[in-house]
N, C-alpha and C positions, 0 to 999 in steps of 0.2 A: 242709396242703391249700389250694387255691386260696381264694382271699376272694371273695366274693361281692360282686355289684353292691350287695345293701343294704346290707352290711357298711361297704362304700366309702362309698356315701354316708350311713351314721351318723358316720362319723369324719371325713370332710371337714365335715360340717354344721354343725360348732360354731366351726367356724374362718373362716368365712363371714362376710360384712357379710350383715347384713340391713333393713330398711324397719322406723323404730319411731316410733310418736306422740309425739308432744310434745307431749300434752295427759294421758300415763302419770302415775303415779307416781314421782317421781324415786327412785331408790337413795340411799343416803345416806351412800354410797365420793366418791369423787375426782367430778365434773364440772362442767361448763360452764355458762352459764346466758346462750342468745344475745337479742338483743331488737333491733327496728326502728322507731326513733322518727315520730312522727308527720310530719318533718319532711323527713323520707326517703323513706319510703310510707303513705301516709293511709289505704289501703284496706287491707283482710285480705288475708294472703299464705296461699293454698294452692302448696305447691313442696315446695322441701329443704332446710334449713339445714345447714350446713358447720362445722366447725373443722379448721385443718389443722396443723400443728408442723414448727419446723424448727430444728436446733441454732443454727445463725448466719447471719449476717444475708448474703446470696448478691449482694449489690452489684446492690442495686434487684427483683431476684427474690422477689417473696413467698413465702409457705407455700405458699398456692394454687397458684401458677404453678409451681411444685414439685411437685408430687403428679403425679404417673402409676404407669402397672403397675410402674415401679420407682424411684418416687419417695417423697416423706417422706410418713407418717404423715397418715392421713385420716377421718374420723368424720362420719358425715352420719345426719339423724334426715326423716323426711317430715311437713310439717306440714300442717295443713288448715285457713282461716281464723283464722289466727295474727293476733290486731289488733296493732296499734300500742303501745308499749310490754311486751304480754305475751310471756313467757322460752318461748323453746325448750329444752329440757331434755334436754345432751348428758351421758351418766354412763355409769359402769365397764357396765351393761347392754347397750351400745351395739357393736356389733361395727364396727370400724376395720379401714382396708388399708394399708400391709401389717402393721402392730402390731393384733391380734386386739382388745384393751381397753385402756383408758386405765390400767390400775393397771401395765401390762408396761411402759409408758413410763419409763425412769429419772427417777431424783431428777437437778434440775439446772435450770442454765436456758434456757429456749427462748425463739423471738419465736412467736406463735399470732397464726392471725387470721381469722375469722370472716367466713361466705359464705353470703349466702342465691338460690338459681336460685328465680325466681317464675315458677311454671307457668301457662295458660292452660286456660278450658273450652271442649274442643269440642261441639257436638253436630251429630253426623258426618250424612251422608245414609242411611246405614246402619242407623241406630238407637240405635248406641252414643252413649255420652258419657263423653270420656276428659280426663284433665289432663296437657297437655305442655308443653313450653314451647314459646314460637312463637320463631321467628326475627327479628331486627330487622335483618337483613341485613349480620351479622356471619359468617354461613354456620356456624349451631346451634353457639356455641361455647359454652359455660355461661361459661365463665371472665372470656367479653368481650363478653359480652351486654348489649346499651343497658335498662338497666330493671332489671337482678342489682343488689345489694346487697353490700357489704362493709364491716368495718372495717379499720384501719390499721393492721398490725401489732402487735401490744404483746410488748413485752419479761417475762417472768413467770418466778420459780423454781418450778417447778413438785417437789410432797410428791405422792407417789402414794397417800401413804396419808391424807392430809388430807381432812375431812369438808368444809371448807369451801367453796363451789362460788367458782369466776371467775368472775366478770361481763362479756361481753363487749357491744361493742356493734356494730351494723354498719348504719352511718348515712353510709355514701360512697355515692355513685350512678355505677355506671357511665354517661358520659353518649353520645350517639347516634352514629353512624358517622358519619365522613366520607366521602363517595365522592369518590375521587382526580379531579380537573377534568379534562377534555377536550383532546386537542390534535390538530394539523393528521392524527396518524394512528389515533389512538384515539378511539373514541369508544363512550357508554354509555346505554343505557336500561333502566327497569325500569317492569310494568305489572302491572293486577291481571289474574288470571287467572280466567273470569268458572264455567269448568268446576271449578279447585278450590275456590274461592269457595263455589259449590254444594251440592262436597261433605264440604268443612270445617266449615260452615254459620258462616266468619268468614273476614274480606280474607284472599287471600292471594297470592302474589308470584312472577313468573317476571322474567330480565332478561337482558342480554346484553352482553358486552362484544368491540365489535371492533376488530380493527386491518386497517387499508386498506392498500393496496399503494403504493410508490413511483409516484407520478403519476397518482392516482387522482384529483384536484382538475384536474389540466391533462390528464383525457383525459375530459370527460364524455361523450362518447359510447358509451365502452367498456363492456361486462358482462365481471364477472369469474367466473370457479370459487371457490366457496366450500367451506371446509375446515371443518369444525365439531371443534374441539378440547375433547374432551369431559375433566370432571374435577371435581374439588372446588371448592367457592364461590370466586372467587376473583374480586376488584374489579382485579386487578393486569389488565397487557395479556398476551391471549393469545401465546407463543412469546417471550415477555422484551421486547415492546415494538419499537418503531421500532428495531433495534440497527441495526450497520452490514453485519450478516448479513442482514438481513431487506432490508436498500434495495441489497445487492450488484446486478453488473446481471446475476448468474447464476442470482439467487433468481426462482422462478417468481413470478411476479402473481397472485394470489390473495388472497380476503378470506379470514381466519383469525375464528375468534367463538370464545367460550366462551360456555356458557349457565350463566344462572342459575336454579337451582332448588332449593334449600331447604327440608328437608319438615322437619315439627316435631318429628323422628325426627333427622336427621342433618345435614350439611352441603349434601348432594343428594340427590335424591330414587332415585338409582339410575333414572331416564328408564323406568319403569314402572307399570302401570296394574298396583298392589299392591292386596290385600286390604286391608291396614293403611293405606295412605298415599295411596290414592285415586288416583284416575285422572291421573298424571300425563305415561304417556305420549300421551293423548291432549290432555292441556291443551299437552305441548312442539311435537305435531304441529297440530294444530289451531288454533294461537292463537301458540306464540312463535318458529316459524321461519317462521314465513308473513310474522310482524311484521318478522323480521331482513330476511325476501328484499324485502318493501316498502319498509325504510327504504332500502337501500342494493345498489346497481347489482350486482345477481347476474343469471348466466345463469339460473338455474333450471328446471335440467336434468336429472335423475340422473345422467348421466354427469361433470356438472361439480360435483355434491353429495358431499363426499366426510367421511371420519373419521378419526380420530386418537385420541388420548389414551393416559395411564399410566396403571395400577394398578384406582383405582377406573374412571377415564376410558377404563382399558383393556377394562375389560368392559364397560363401557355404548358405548364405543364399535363393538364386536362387536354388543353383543345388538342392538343400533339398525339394523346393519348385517342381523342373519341376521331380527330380527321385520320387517325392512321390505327387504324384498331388491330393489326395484323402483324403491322412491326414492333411496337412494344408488348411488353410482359404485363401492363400495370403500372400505374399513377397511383402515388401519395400526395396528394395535392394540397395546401395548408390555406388558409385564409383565401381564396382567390377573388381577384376581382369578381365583375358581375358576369354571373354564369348562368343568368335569367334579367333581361332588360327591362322585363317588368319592376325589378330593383336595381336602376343602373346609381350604387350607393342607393339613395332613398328616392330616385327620381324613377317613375313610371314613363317610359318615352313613349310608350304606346296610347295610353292615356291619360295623363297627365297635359296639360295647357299650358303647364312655365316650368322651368326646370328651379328656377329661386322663389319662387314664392304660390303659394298654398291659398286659394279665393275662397273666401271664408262668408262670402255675401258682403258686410259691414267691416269686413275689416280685411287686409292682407296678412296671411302669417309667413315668415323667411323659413326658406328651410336649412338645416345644418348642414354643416359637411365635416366637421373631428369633434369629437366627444370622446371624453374622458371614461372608464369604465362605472365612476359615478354619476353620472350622465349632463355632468355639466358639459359646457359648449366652448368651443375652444374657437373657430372662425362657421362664418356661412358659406352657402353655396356661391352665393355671388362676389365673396370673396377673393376664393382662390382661382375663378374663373376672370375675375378682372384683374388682379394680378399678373394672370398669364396674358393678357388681352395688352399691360402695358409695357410685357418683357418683348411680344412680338405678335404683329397679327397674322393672316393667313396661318394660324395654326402652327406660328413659327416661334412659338415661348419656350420648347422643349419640354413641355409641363403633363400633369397626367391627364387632364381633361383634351388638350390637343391632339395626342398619342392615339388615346382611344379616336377619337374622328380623325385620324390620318390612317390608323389601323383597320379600323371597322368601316369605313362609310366611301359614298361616291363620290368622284372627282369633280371639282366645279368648274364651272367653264372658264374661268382665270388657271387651270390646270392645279389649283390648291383645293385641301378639300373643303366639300362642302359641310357647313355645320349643323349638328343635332339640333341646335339651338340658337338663338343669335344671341352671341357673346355678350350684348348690352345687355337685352331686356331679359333674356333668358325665354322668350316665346319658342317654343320644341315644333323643327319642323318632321312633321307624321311620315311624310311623304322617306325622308331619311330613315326615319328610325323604322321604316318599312323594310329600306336599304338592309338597315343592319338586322333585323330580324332571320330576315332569308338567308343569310351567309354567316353572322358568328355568334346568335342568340344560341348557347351550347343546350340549354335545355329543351328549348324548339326544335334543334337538330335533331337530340337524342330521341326524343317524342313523336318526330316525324319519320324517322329510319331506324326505328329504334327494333324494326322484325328484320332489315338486313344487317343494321351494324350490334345488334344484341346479342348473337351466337360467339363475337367475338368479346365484347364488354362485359360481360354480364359479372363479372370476379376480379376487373381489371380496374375499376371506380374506387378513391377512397378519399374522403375528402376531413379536412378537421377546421376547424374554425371556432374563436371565440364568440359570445352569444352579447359581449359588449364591443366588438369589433370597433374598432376608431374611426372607418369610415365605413360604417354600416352594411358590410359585404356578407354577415350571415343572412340577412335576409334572404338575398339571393340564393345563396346555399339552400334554406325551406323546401323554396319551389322545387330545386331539383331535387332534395330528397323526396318530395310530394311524389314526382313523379317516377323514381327507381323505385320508388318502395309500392308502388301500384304494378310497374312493368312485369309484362308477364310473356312469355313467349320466346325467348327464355325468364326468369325469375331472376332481377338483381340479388347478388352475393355480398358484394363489398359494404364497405364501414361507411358512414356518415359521423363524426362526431362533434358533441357541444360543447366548451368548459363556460361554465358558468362563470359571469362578470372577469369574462379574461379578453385582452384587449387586440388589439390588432400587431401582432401574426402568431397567436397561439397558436403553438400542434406538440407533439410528441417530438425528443429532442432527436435526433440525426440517429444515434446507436439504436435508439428504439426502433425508429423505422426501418432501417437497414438489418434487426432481428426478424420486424413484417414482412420484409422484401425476400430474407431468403426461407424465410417459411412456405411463401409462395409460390418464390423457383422451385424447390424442390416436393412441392405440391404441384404443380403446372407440366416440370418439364418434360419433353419427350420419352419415350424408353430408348435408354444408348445413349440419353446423354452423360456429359462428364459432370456429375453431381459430388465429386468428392477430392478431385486434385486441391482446388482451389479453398477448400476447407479443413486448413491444418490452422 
């Protein structure tokens, strides 16, 4: 007979990383025993300590650097005012990814090495007070975070059945970011932002990286069209920098930017004003493209305000596009995440019953989560979601399943968010995904106001997506063409496009788009505007 959701999650439950003190009782099987000397970090550390294993030595790749949803062996404990010299205490109780306990580890020898992410306290404007880690403008990476802890691999034969614990130590310091220097076409700023400041109730950080057009220093008089290249933190130049694509004399004139923004969640904030992460799309509109349009010669226009971005950049460059239909010109939007949650990736949250696994009557089938454009399978669902479950819990892994429910969904009453699904078993709570429906399901948006925000969209939509997508995001893409290509009142205009068996983040390269872009400004813009300085 069929198995039952509680059935399912009693038997995935044990196989689970889970969140344990390090101030327990240690077991007295196999474990670790981490410590951070006074000379490293002087203060108590509330976070997570690490140990990771790896058979041999990857030519400069540590353990750590090694670990992901289908990486080496991982084990992390949550500590809480851990001082200076006192052991964190990693042992066989300890659930690891993808090796479940330290005793399943074979006899032999490994190099191991020891990781401590040191979280921050917020207290929110909210009420809550939560511990995250903040960003040091590494764009949320744990691994390469200015202020993380490590030691330096050690080489160890590792008894599974030995009582005696290793001593590790983890007294390196990651040390601060560089930001890449300035030149004649790039250039960079970052500010506090006085709204999340607020309501972080600690500094916090928006910034911007742009690249200027060929002859931007010898035409001061000119305003250009600005392209906002939305995406993951990234200190690098937007569209690959000054190439020789970008200074062709075919390529449109335009300022291109990426913004920065960083929430203590993920690498970006997802450009919305979230229950969990606070009003960010009001700090990006309010404060960090008004600073861009000040610092440097834009028209500042909605017709000459335009979007772009992959993936994550794909969907925040949509939603910016469909919540704010008046200030921009139009979205090029490439691969984007789920812009219909009836495909959130391949998970239905609205009806669907487990987000990893597919009740088949007599049998359970797992669902995917990266495929190959040949359509083999590279990890599952419940992979990279346990993964992230054993880098940190409350939605503290920095990973993209967390992001999305710190982005999208309601606050839990621990002031963390609440989740789509329970991290174990994968059972999909309705009640959330009703949450997320209402507020950033894009095609239910569009569908639902689609007779007041359509007189301004209806030519501003343009989306491209491969049709072997790596994590299944054309799906989504479907529905919403299903439903532009019906709307009527006004009549959708823009593009939807497929490449056949292309992978995740196919679209047309940058020059092309930015030929679409100014086809449409000067198809769009007002009469009397300045359609020709800026085109030499």
């Amino acid at each position: 007979m069929p198995l039952s959701r509680a059935v399912v999650a009693a038997a995935v439950a044990a196989a689970v990383p889970c969140a344990l003190s390090a101030q327990r009782t240690a077991s007295a099987g196999p474990r670790f025993e981490i410590s951070v000397p006074a000379s490293a970090h002087a203060a108590p550390i509330t976070g997570r300590v690490y140990v990771a294993f790896a058979r041999a030595d990857d030519g400069g790749r540590t353990p750590i650097d090694r670990t992901g949803e289908d990486g080496v062996p991982l084990f992390g404990v949550d500590v809480s005012g851990l001082k200076p010299g006192q052991r964190a205490t990693i042992d066989d109780a300890v659930t690891g990814y993808p090796v479940q306990a330290l005793r399943e580890i074979p006899a032999g020898d490994y190099w191991v090495e020891p990781f401590v992410n040191v979280y921050t306290e917020f207290h929110r404007a909210d009420g809550h007070t939560v511990w995250l880690h903040m960003d040091q403008w590494e764009g949320q990476d744990w691994k390469r975070s200015p202020g993380n802890l490590f030691g330096k691999p050690v080489r160890i034969h590792w008894d599974p059945k030995s009582t005696k614990p290793v001593a590790l130590t983890a007294d390196q310091v990651i040390p601060p970011v560089q930001v890449p220097a300035d030149n004649e076409y790039v250039k960079r700023f970052r500010m506090e932002s006085k709204i999340l400041t607020k309501w972080w109730g600690h500094p916090m950080y928006l910034g911007a990286t742009v690249l200027l057009p060929k002859g931007y220093d010898t035409h001061p008089g000119v305003k250009y069209p600005v392209v906002y290249d939305e995406g993951h933190f990234s200190l690098r130049a937007p569209g690959g920098g000054a190439t020789p694509a970008w200074l062709a004399d075919s390529t449109p004139r335009v300022i291109l930017v990426t913004l920065q923004h960083p929430s203590p969640y993920y690498d970006d904030s997802y450009a919305v004003n979230s229950a969990n992460e606070g009003p960010y799309d009001d700090a990006i509109m309010q404060e960090l493209i008004p600073e861009v349009e000040r610092r440097f010669r834009v028209i500042g226009q909605p017709w000459a305000r335009l979007l772009t971005g992959g993936s994550t950049g794909g969907w925040i460059s949509l939603a910016q596009q469909v919540f704010h239909p008046d200030f921009y010109g139009g979205t090029w939007s490439l691969c984007p995440d789920a812009v219909d949650f009836r495909y959130h990736q391949i998970v239905n949250i609205y009806d669907d019953s487990n987000a990893y696994w597919v009740n088949h009557g007599w049998m359970q089938v797992e669902r995917p989560d990266v495929r190959r454009p040949d359509g083999n399978i590279v990890t599952m669902m419940k992979d990279e979601n346990w993964y992230e479950l054993e880098v940190g819990d409350h939605s503290r892994s920095g990973g993209q399943w967390d992001i999305w429910e710190a982005a999208y969904g309601p606050v839990g009453a621990d002031g963390y968010p609440r989740r789509i699904w329970d991290k174990r078993s994968g059972v999909i709570d309705h009640d959330v995904a009703g949450y997320w429906k209402e507020h950033f399901d894009l095609r239910h948006y569009l569908e639902r106001n689609w007779k007041t925000v359509g007189p301004a969209l209806h030519d501003k939509i343009n989306v491209y997506v491969g049709e072997a997508d790596t994590y299944y995001l054309n799906d989504a893409v479907h529905l919403l063409n299903e439903f532009l290509s019906g709307a009527t009142g006004p009549k959708w205009t823009g593009e939807i496009v497929y490449q056949p068996r292309a992978p995740h983040c196919w679209g047309p390269p940058l020059p092309a788009l930015l030929q679409k872009m100014e086809a449409h400004m000067l198809k769009s813009a007002p009469p009397g505007a300045d359609t020709t300085s800026w085109r030499y």
